[in-house]
C-alpha positions as a printed Julia matrix, in Angstrom:
409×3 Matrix{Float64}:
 126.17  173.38   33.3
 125.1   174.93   30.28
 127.17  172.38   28.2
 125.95  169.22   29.72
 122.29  170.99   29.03
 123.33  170.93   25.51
 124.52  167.15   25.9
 121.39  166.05   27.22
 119.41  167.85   24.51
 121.4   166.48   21.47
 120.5   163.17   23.45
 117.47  163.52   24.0
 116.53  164.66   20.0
 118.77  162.16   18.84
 116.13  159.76   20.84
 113.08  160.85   19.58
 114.62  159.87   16.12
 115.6   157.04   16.66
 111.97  156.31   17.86
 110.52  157.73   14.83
 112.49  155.3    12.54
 111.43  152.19   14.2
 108.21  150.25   13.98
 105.89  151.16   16.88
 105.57  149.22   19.43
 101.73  148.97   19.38
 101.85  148.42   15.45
 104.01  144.7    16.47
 101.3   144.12   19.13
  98.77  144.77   16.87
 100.35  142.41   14.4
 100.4   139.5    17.56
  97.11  140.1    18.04
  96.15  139.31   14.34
  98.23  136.46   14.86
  96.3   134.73   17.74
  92.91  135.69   16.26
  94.11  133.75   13.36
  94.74  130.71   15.45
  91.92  131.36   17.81
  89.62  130.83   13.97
  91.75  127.81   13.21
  91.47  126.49   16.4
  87.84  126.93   17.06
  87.07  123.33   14.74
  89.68  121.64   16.12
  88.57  122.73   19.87
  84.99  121.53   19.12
  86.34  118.95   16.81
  84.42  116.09   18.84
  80.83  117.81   19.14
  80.98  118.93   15.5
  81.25  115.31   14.71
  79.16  113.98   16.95
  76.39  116.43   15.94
  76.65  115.33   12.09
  76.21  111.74   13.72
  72.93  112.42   15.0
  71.77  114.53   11.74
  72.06  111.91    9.81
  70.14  109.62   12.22
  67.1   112.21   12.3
  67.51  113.54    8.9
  65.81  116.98    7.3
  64.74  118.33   10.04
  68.16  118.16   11.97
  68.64  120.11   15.26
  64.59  120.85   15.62
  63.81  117.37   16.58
  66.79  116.15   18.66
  66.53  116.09   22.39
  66.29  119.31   23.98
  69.93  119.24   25.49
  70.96  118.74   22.27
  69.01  121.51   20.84
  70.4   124.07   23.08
  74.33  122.29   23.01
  74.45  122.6    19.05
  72.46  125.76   18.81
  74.91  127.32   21.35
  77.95  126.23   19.02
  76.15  127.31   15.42
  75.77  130.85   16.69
  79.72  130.73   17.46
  80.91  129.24   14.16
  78.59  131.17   12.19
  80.2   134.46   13.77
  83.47  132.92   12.36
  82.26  132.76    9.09
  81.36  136.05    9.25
  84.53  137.56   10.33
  86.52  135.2     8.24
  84.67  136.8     4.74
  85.33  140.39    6.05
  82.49  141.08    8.41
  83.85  143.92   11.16
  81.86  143.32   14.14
  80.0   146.92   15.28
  79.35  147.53   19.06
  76.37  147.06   20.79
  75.05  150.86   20.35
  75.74  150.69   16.29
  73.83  147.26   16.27
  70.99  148.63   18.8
  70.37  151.77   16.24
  70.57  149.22   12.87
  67.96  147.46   14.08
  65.79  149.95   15.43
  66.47  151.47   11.73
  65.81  148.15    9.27
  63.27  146.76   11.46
  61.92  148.84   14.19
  62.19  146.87   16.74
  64.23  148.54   20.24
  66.52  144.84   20.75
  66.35  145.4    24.54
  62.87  144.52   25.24
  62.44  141.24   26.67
  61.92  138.11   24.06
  58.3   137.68   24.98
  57.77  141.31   22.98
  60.05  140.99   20.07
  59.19  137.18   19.04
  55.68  139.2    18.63
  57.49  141.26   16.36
  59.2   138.65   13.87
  62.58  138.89   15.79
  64.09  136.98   18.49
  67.14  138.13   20.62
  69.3   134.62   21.47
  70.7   134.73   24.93
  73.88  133.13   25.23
  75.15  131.13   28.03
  76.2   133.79   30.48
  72.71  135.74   29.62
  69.7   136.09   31.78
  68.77  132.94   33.44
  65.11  133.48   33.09
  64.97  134.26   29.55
  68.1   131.14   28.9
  64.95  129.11   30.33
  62.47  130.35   27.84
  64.82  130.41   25.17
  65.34  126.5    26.16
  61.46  125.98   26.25
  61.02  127.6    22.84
  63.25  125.71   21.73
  61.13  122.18   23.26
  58.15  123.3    20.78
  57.0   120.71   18.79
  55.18  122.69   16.36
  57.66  124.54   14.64
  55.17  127.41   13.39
  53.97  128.55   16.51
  54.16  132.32   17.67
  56.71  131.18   20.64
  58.45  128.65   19.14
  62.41  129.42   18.72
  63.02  128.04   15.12
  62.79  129.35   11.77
  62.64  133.19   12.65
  65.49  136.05   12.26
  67.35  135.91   15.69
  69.97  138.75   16.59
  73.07  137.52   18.6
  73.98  140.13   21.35
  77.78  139.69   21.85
  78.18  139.12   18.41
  75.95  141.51   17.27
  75.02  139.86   13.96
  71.52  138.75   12.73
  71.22  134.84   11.06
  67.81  132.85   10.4
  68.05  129.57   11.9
  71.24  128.91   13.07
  72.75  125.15   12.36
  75.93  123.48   12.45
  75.68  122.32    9.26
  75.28  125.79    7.81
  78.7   126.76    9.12
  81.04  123.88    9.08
  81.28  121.37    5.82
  81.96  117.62    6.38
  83.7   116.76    3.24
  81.96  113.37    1.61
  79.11  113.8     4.26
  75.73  112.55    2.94
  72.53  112.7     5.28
  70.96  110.1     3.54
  73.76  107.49    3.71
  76.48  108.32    6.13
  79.32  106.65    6.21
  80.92  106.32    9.4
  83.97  106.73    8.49
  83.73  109.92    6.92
  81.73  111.22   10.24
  84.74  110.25   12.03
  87.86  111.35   10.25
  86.31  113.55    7.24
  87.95  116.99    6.72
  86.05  119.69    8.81
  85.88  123.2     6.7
  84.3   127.16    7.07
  81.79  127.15    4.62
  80.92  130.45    2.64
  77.68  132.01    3.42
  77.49  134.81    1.55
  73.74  135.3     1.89
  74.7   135.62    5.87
  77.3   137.8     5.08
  75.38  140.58    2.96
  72.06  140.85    5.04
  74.71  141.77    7.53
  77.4   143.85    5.88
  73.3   145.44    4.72
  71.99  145.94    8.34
  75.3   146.66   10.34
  77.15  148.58    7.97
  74.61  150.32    5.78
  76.8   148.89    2.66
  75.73  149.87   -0.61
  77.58  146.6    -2.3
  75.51  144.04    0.09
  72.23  145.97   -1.16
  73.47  145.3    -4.71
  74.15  142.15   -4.01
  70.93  141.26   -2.1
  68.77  143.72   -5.0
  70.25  140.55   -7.45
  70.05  137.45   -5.26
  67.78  137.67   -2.23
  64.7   140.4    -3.11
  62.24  138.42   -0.39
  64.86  139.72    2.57
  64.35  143.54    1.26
  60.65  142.61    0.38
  59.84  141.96    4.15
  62.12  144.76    5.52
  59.38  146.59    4.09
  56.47  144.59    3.76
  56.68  143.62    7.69
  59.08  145.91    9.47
  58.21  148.99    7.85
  61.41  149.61    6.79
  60.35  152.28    3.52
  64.21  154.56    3.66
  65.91  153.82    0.75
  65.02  154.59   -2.15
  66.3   151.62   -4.29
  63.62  149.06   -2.49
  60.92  151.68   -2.44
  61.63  151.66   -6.44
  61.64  147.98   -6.48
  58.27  147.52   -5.04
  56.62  149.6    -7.27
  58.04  148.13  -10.17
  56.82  144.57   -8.99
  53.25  146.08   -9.08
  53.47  148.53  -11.48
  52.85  147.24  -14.92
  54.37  148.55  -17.99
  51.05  149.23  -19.77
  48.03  148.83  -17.63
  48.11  150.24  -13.76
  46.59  148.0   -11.3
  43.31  148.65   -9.53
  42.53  148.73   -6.17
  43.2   145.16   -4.3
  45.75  144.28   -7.02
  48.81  147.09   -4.93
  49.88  144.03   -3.01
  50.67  145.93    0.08
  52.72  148.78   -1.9
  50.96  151.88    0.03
  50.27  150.0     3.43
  50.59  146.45    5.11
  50.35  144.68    8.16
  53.82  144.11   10.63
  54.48  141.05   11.98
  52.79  141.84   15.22
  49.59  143.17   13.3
  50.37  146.97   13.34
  49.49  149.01   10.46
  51.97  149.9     8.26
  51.72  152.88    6.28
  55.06  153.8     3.58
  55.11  156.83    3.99
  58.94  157.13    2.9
  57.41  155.54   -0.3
  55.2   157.87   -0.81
  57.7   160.22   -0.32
  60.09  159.37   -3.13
  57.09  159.38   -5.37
  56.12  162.23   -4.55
  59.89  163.76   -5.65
  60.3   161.77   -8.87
  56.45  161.91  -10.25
  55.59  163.22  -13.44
  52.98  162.27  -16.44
  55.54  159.55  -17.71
  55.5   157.16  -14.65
  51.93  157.87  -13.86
  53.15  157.6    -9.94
  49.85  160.15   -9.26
  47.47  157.47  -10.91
  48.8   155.16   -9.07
  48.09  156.74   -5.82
  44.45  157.84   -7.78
  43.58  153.8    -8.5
  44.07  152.78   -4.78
  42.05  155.69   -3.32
  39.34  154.81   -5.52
  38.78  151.06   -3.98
  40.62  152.07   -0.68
  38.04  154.53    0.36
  35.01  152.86   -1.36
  33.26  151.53    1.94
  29.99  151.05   -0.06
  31.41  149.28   -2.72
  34.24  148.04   -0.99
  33.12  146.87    2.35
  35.94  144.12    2.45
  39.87  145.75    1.58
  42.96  144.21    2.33
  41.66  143.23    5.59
  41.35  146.28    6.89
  39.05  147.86    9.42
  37.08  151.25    8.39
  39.2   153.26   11.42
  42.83  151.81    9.6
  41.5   152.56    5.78
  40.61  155.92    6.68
  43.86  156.62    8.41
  45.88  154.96    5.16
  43.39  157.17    2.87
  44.5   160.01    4.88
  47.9   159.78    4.56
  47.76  158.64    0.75
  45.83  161.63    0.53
  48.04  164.04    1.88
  50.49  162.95   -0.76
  48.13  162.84   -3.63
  47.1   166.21   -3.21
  50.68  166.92   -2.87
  51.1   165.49   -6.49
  48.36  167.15   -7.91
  49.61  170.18   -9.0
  52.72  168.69  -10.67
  50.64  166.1   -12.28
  48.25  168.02  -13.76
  47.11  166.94  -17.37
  48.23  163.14  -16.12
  45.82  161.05  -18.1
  43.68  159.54  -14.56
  41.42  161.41  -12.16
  38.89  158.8   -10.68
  38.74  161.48   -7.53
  38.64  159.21   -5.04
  39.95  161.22   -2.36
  37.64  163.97   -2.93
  34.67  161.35   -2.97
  35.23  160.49    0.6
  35.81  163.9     1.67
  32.98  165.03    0.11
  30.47  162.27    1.08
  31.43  160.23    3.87
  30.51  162.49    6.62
  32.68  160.92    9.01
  36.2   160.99    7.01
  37.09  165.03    7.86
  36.16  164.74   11.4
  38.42  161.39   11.55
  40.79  163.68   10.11
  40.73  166.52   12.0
  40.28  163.91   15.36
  43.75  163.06   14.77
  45.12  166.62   14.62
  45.63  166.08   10.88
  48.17  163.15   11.32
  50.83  166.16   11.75
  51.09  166.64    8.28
  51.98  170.28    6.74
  49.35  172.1     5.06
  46.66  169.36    5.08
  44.1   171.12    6.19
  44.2   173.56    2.85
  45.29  170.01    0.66
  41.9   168.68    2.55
  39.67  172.14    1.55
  41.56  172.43   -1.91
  39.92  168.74   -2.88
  36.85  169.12   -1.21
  36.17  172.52   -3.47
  37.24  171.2    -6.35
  35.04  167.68   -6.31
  32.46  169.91   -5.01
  32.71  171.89   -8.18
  32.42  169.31  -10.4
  29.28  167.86   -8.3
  27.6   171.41   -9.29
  28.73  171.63  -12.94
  27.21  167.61  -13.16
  23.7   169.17  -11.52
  23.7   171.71  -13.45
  24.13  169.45  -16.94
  21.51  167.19  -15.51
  19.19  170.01  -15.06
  19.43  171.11  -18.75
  20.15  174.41  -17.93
């Protein structure tokens, strides 16, 4: 017995060799798999080989504004397709699709927006959600009748906005045929028939598509290098619309479209940098952009008279009853928070060559700007209550020491 153990052993190791020096088996299925995807990307313009063709048919029949004024089954038939063969493209130039948590959390994170709430909340918010053919029928019926809008800038109509794909999970502005697929020797002015009919069908190269979403989905330093160079108005309204204040390479870009080299700007002339409105009308305050200046101020940069200008008009209400369209209750709460930073930057900024004192102007004569303050439990911010009494002592200092020269004394 004890022999035939040993047999069965030697066997048995011998085995597991063998194993070892072979190719797994899920490595060769894995290698299949990449096969049929392959085909299944070839084959997707030869399966829709027909509509493709047919669609270029009608563009050139309706011209510039393509799919937006074709007839509604139309509309929704080509839109359908676009959404699929731009999803190609994306895969085809690299694009590794994330699942639907990862893309749920990237957009809550670029844009603030939670993806799940129904369509009739997030067009309010400057992003639609498209629902595919097997999605909701209600909201497939919406998305149909947004689509019907003749006026292509209303609130609810479907075209010309960022729209996220669920399924796909990728974000594209205005998806089109024609932005995905190439008809060699097409021309929408003069189309020749024959080239609509047997004209070589190609993947274009969207790289624009590609790095807002390598950006978003993957947090990928190269797309933000590449988007810092060729597309600044997509990072502009990250921030300018969603909020989105994080990293610290936009946050330096903004300034530096507002900041001068010589002269700092004065009050109106920020442009948004400290606060602006979101798409839906919410107040946006940068507070991660006041956080980075607050880290890398000093007298050089003059980040502290930057903050010192915009208090000045910002909380002017006598002198500034009109401000970036802002009502008294949302330029006190932006003063506040501005503020809270400023004082922050004081002490490391002392000797900068600016002190208009704006800050301590309101605190110290609009009656109403420390209750506001205090109302709102201080806005949660560390320590402002001593920032608030540190300001308020020290403009009410130089109030005194001002009497006191008037006097003559």
């Amino acid at each position: 017995m004890s022999k035939v153990c040993l047999l069965l052993l030697i066997l048995n190791v011998v085995g597991m060799v063998s194993c070892m020096e072979q190719p797994p088996k899920q490595s060769r299925k894995q290698q299949g798999h990449q096969e049929r995807l392959v085909k299944r990307e070839v084959d997707l313009i030869k399966k829709n080989d027909h509509k493709i063709r047919e669609y270029y048919r009608e563009l050139a029949e309706v011209g510039l504004d393509g799919v937006t004024v074709m007839p509604i089954d139309k509309k929704v038939e080509y839109t359908d397709l676009a959404v699929e063969l731009n999803f190609e493209i994306l895969k085809r130039m690299g694009f590794q699709p994330v699942s639907d948590v990862v893309a749920q959390k990237a957009l809550k994170k670029y844009y603030n927006i939670d993806i799940s709430e129904r369509n009739n909340s997030l067009f309010k918010k400057g992003l639609r959600r498209y629902v595919i053919k097997d999605g909701l029928p209600q909201e497939r019926l919406e998305q149909r009748r947004s689509m019907d809008d003749g006026a292509t800038e209303t609130l609810f109509c479907f075209w010309y906005r960022n729209i996220f794909v669920p399924k796909y999970n990728y974000i594209i502005f205005h998806p089109i045929i024609e932005g995905a697929i190439d008809l060699e020797g097409f021309d929408d002015e003069d189309a020749d028939n024959n080239v609509v009919k047997k004209g070589k069908l190609s993947y274009r190269t969207d790289e624009e598509l590609f790095y807002k979403n390598q950006f978003i989905f993957h947090d990928s330093k190269a797309a933000l290098t590449w988007l810092m160079n060729n597309n600044r108005n997509f990072l502009r309204d990250l921030f300018l619309e969603y909020g989105y204040d994080k990293s610290d390479v936009i946050n330096k870009m903004m300034i530096d479209e507002v900041k001068g080299e010589e002269e700092l700007p004065i009050g109106k002339e920020y442009k948004e940098l400290f606060v602006s409105k979101a798409v839906d009308g919410r107040l946006l305050i940068h507070q991660g952009l006041l956080q980075y200046m607050l880290k890398h101020a000093d007298r050089k940069n003059l980040y502290y008279c930057m903050l010192d200008e915009y208090l000045f008009s910002l909380l002017d209400l006598e002198n500034e009853p009109e401000f970036d369209n802002l009502t008294k209750e949302e330029r006190y709460k932006a003063g506040a928070y501005i503020g809270y930073y400023y004082g922050l930057m004081y002490e490391k900024c002392i000797g900068t060559p600016c002190d208009n004192q704006g800050f301590g102007y309101a605190l110290y004569y609009q009656k109403d700007f420390v209750p506001f303050i205090k109302k709102n439990n201080y806005f949660h911010l560390k320590d402002f209550d001593k920032i608030i009494q540190r300001h308020y002592d020290r403009y009410q200092e130089g109030v005194e020491i001002e009497r006191h020269r008037m006097s003559g004394e």
